[in-house]
N, C-alpha and C positions, 0 to 999 in steps of 0.2 A: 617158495621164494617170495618175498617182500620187498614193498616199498614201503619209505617212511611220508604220513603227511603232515606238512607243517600244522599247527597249531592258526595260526591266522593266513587269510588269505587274502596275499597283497601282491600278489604277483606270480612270473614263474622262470625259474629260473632254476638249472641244474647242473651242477658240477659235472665240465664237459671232458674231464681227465678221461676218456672213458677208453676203454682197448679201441682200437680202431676201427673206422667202421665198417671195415669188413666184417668185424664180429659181431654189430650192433642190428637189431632186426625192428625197425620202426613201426611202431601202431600195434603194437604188442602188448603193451601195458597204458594204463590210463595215466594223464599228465600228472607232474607231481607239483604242490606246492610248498615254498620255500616258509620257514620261520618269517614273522613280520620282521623289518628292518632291509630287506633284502632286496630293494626296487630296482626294478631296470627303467632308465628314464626311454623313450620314444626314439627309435632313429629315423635317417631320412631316408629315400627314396633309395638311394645307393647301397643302405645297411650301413654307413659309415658316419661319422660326425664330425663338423664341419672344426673340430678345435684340432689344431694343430697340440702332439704331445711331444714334439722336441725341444720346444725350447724349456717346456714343462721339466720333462727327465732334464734337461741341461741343468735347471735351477737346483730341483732338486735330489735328484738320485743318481746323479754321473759321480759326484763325490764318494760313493761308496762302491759305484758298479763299475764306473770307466776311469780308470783301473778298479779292478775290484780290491777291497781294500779289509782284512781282517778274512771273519769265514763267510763276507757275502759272497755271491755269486758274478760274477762278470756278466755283463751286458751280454759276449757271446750265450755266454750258458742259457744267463733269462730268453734270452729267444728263440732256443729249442723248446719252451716249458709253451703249455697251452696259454692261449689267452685268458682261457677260465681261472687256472692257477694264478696267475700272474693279479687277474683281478682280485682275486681271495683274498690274496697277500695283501692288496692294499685296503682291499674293506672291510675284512674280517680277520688279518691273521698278522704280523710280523710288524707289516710295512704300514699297518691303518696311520699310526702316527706322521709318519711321512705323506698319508694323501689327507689330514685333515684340514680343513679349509679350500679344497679341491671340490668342484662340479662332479654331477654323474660325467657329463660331456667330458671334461679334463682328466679326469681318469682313463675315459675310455680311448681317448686320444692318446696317453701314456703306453696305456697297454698295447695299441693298434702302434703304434712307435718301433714298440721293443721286439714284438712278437708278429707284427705285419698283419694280423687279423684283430679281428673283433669278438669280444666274446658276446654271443648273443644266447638269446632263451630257447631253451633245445625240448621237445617230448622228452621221458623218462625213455634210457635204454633199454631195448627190448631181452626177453631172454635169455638167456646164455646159450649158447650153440651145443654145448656140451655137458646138455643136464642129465645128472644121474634116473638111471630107469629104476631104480630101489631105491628109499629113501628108507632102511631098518629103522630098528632102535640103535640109540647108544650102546657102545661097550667100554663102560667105565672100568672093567676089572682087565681090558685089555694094556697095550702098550702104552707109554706116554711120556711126551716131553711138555709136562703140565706149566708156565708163566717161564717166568726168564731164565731162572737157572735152572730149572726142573723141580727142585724141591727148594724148603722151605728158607735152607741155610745157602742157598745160591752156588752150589759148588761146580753148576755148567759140566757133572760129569756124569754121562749115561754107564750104570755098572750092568746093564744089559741091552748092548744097541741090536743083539740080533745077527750082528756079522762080528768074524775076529778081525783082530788087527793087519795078521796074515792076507786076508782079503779086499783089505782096502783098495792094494794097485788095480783089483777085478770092476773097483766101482764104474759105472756106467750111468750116464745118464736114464733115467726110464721116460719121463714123462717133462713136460716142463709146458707151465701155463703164464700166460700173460693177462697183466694186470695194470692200472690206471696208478699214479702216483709216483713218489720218486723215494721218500725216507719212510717205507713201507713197513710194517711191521715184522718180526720173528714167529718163523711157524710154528703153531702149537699142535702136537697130536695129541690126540684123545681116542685114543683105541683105532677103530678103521676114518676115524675123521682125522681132517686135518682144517685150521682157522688160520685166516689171514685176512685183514686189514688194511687199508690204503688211505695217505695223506688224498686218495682222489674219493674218499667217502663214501667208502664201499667196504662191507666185511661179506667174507668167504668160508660155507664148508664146504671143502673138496674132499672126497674120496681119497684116500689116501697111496691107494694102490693105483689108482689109475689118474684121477684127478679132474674125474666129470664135478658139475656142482649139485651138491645137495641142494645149495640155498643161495641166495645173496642181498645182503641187506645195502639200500641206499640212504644216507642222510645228509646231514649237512654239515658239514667240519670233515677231520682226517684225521687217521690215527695212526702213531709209528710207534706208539708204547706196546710191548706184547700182553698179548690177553692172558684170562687166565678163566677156567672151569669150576666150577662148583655143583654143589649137590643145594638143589633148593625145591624143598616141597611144592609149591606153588607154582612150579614152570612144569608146561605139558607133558615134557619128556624128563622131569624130576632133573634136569642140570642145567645151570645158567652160564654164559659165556659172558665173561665180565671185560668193556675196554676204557680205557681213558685215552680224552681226544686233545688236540688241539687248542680246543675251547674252552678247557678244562670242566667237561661235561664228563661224566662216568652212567656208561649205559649199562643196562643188564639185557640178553636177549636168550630169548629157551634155545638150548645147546642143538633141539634136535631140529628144529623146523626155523628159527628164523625171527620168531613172534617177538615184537617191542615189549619189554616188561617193565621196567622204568628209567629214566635217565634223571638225572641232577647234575646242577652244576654246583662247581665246590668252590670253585673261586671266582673273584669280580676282576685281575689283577688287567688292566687293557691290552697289554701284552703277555701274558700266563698262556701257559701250554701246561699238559703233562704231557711227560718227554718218560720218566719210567715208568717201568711195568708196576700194576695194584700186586699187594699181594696181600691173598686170603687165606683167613687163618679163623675157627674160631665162629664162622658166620659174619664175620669184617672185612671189606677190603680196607688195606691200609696203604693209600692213594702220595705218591708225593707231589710235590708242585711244583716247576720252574716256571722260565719265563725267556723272552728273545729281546730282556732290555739291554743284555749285554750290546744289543747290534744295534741299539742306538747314539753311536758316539759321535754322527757328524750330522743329527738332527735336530739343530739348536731351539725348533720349536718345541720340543721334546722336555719337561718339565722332569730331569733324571736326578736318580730314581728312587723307585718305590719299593722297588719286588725285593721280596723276600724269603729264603728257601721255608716250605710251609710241607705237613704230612697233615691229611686228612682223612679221619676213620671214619666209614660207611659202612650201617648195616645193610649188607649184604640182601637179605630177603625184602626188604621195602626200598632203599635206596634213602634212606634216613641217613641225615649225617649223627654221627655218634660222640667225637670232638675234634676239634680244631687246634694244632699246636704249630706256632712258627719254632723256628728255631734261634729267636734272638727275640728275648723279654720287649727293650728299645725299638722302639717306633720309627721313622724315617721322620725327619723336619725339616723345615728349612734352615738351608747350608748357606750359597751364595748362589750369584746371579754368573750365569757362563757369558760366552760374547754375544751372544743374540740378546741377552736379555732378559733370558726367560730363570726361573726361579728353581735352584737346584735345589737336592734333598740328600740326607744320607741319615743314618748308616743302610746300604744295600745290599743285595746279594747274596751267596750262599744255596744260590738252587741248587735242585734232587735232581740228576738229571738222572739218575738211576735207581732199580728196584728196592724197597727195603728189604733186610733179612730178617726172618722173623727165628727166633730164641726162645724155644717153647720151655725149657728148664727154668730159666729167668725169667720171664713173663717177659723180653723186652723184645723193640724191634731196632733194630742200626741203621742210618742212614748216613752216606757219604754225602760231603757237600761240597757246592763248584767257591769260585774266587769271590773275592767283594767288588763291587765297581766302583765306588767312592771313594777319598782319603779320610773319611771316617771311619773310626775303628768299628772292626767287627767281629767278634772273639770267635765266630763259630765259621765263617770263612775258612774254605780248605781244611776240613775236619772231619772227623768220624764224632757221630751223638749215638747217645743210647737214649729209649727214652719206655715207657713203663708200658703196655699194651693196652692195660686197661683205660688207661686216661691220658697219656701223651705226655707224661710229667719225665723230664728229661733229667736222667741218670747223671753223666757221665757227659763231656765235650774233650776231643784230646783233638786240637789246632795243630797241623805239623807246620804251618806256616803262617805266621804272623806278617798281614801288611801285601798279601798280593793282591796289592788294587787295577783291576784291568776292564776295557772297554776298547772294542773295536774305535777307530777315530777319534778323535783329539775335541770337538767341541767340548762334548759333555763328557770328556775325560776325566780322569781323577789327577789333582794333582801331587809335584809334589814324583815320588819314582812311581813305574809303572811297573805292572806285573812281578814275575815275569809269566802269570796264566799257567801254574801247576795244580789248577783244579782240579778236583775228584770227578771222574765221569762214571766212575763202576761200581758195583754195587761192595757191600764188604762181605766177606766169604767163611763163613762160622765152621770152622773145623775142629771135630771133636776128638781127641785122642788119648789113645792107652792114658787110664786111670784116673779118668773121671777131669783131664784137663781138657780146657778149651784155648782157643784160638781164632780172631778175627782177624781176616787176613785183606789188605785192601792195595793196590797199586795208585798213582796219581799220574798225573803227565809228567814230573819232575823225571821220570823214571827210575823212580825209589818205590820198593815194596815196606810197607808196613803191618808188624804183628803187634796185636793190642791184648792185653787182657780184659776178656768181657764182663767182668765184674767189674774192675775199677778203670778201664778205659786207658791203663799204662802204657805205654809201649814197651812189647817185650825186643822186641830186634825189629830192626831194620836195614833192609837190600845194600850192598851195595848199590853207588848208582849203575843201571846198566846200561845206559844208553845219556844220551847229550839232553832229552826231553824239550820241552817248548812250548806254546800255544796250540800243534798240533802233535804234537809228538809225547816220546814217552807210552805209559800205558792210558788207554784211551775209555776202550767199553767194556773189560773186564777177562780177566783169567778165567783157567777153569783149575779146579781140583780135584784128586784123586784118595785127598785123604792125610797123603803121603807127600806128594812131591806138589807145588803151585808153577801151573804152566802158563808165564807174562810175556802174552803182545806188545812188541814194542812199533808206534808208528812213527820211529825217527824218520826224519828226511835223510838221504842217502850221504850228503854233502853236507852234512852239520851233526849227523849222529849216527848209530848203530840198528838199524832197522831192523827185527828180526823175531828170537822168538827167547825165553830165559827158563830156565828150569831151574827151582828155587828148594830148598827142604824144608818142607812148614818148620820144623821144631827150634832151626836157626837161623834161615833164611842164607844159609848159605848156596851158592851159587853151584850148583852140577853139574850145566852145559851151558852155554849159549849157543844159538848158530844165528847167521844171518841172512833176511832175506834176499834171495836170488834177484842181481840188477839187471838192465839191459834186455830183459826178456819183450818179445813184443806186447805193445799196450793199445787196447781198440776201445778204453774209457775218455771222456771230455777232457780238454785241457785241463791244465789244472790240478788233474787227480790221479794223473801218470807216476804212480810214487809205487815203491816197491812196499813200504810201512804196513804194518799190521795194526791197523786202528779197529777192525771188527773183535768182538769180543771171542774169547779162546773156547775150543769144546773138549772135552775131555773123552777118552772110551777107555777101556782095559790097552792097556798097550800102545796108545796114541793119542796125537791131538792134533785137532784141527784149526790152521789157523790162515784167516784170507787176511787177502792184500788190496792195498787201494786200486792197484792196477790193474783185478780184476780175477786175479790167481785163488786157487782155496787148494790148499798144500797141506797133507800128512806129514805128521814125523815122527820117529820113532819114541817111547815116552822114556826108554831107557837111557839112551844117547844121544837123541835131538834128529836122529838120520833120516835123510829125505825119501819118504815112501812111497809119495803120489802126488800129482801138481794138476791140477784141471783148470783150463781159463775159462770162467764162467763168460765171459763176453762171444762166444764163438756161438754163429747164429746157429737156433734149430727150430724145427719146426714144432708150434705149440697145440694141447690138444683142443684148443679152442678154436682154431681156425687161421694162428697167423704163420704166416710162411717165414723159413730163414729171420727168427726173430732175435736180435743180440741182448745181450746179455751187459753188464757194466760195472761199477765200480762194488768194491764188497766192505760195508762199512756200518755200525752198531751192531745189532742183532746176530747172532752169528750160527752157526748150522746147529742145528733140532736132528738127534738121531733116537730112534725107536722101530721095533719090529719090522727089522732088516731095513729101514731104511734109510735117509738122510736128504733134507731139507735144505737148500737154501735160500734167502731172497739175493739176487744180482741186478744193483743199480740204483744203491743209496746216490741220491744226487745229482742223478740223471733227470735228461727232461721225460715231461709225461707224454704216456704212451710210444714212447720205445726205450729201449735199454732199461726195461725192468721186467724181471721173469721171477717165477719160482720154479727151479732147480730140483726134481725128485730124484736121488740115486738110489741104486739097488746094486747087488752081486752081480755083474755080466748084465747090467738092464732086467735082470728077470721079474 
């Protein structure tokens, strides 16, 4: 088990997301220090600082939080979240543009504001409670749900999970462990391991059977993109676990022990995240990039924007970048001045917020892309790109929507119409079938499915619509496939669309079943995210699919007919093998259930505050 230490030392400070501290065993491990930038200025006698942060958040962040306005968060929510999170946000992640020209002191008074404490500088947390007494080898040639869809062409369907369909109503909770963070990663197995990752800056292998830890890595950022495995000579245990953060840093760490093997950062963009999973191919990961400028639209000091949807190939065994390709030739410039003053830019937008698929016939990889955010044009906006694998040289752009210029808030809004935000959140789904034809198959929020041909990027057919779609609605994080039939979460709101689930036939996209999700049921997730919609991305097995709900539901259904086979409310507290008692469980949203050798995986509590209402969910047959 590992710590990471910073590179300079200027301070100490540590991402206090941590499980709670009942689980925590202090003076266990030596202090950690943080990357330079990272100071904690001095408090006083009380641990508190004398700056008032209310009239601070009045000026400037009631505008988007009280009411919460777009997909921020509400003031209630923020004040379940740590103070450490909260501070992140504004120094290093989302929200920095909103505290620049801000004090340490003003900050810390924002934070003490929202969340009633202070985040202060903590030892590194101790051990885990529940460390495995065997730490084997790898077993690469065992089970696996390897990166986001499991395999290369993203089709999120397991053709051997280990249980039949028949068995599913038997599933059981086995084990279920608690974890620091809220838009946490998707579980990856890799034979008897299992890896998981936290916006609270921590990565995990658990046993997968039981869910002691092998290892656990601490750093500095957070990550909610799913990792992904490799075979890399150079790492102890011959396999590398590959993730992209927040930071848009991409680490490598040996699969079997924990060991730092290189990290890079691949972009500078001040609000850049990577938000999808790498995907390796080849000895490449091939990394995409977004960004959270969408959520700067009532930050008028905010110079918007810049970002750009961008793929970056990294070799894999050194962490060399390999090349660099935006998906728009066009630079950003300056546009006009908004009402504060400050100097706009465009053309914007287009982030990856999901996996590429990689095309080993063709040499290419696909990438879905999100809205524009400016009234400048932006051809590649809301599109599927093909582009070459070796160099990034971009094939093929097919735009199913020209002109959805959207941003949260009206400052730095685009002018001119708005959205209506039927970006691409999911990845595109390469399905091959009888005699040598292929098929790319991609959903958007609009709630329209799209089939393209992978050569020239055509559209062969396209869904009906199936649902009312919207900024949140429609398909969100991704179908799964069986080959044969495409099975589309739909996360409408109940009272403006169809929430539910669509069974689609690749070769016409015509429509098989729909059902929809079940309302009224009880909801023990935050305000706010009480929605029956199926925004987590869909999982496929022989006979079924799985698909959760925002309300905290993860529901079977038959793959024949849509028929309701099993419903478990992930928020129903239990006790974890870590130490916490009656621990709940909460909203089920991106990442979606990981199944392999008998079992089934999920994270419960995208969006929830840190350290409670976030688990990982292990099921089995009868719990066995």
């Amino acid at each position: 088990m590992r710590l990471r230490l910073g590179a300079a030392l200027v301070g100490l400070v540590l991402l206090a997301l941590a499980v709670p501290q009942a689980l925590a065993q202090p003076n266990a491990r030596p202090a950690v220090t943080p990357k330079a930038g990272y100071v904690v200025p001095p408090e006083n006698s009380a641990g508190l600082y004398p700056v008032s942060g209310e009239p601070i958040f009045k000026a400037r962040c009631a505008a988007c939080h009280e009411p919460a306005v777009g997909r921020a968060p509400s003031r209630q929510l923020l004040a379940g979240r740590s103070p450490e999170e909260v501070y992140d946000a504004l120094t290093l992640g989302a929200m920095r543009p909103m505290a620049e020209g801000m004090s340490p002191a003003e900050i810390y008074g924002v934070v003490r504001f929202i969340t009633g404490k202070s985040p202060v500088p903590q030892s590194a947390q101790g051990p885990d409670p529940n460390l495995c007494k065997v730490n084997g080898p790898l077993q690469p040639n065992g089970p696996q749900w390897n990166g986001w869809g499991r395999d290369l062409e993203n089709s999120r369907y397991q053709p051997k999970p280990g249980f039949t369909a028949a068995e599913i109503p038997r599933l059981k909770v086995k084990w279920a462990f608690a974890y620091p963070g809220t838009k946490n990663t998707e579980p990856l197995v890799f034979g008897d391991r299992l890896f998981v990752a936290s916006l609270g800056g921590k990565v995990y292998s658990l046993d997968a059977k039981t869910g002691c830890v092998h290892w656990r890595f601490d750093y500095r950022g957070g990550g909610r993109a799913s990792m992904t495995v490799g075979r890399l000579a150079s790492a102890p245990s011959g396999y590398a676990l590959y993730l992209g953060d927040d930071r848009m840093f991409v680490h490598a760490f040996d699969a079997g022990s924990g060991k730092d093997l290189w990290s890079v950062r691949i972009g500078d963009h001040r609000v850049g995240r990577i938000t999808g999973s790498p995907a390796l191919f080849g000895g490449v990961l091939y990394v995409p990039l977004s960004a959270s400028e969408e959520s700067q639209g009532n930050v008028g000091a905010y110079g918007c924007c810049t970002f750009i949807g961008t793929v970056v190939a990294v070799d894999a065994r050194a962490g060399k970048i390999v090349w660099t390709r935006s998906i728009l030739e066009a630079t950003p410039h300056p546009t006009r001045k908004n009402a504060a003053g400050t100097q706009m830019y465009g053309p914007a937008g287009g982030a990856i917020w999901s996996a590429p698929t990689i095309d080993t016939r063709r040499g290419q990889l696909y990438v879905s892309t999100g809205d524009s955010y400016t009234e400048i044009d932006h051809p590649t906006s809301d599109a599927v790109v093909a582009m070459e694998l070796k160099t990034g040289k971009i094939r093929w752009v097919n735009q199913v929507l020209k002109d959805d210029n959207f941003m949260s808030g009206t400052i730095n809004g685009p002018l001119g119409q708005r959205g209506p935000d039927y970006d691409f959140g999911s990845s595109p789904e390469l399905v091959n079938l009888p005699g040598g034809r292929s098929l790319l198959i991609t959903g958007n929020k609009s709630a329209i499915v799209y089939a393209m041909d992978p050569d020239t990027g055509k559209t062969v057919w396209q869904s009906a619509k199936l649902g009312s779609g919207g900024a949140s609605g429609g398909v969100e994080w991704g179908s799964a496939t069986d080959g044969k039939i495409l099975y589309a979460p739909l996360a409408d709101r109940p009272d403006r669309g169809r929430p539910g689930l669509a069974a689609l036939r690749v070769t016409d996209g015509k429509t098989l079943w729909q059902v929809d999700a079940p309302t009224g049921v009880t909801c023990n997730v935050p305000s706010g995210r009480c929605l029956p919609g199926y925004s987590q991305a869909g999982t496929a097995i022989p006979g079924a699919v799985f698909a959760g709900a925002l309300d905290g539901h993860l529901r079977a259904y038959a793959a024949a007919d849509g028929k309701l086979i099993w419903d478990y409310d992930t928020t129903m507290p239990v006790d974890t093998v870590n130490g916490l008692k009656a621990a709940p469980g909460g909203t089920l949203d991106m990442g979606g259930a990981t199944v392999a050798g008998g079992m089934m995986f999920i994270h419960s509590g995208y969006g929830g505050s840190a350290g409670a209402n976030n688990l990982l969910l292990a099921f089995s047959v009868d719990g066995r």
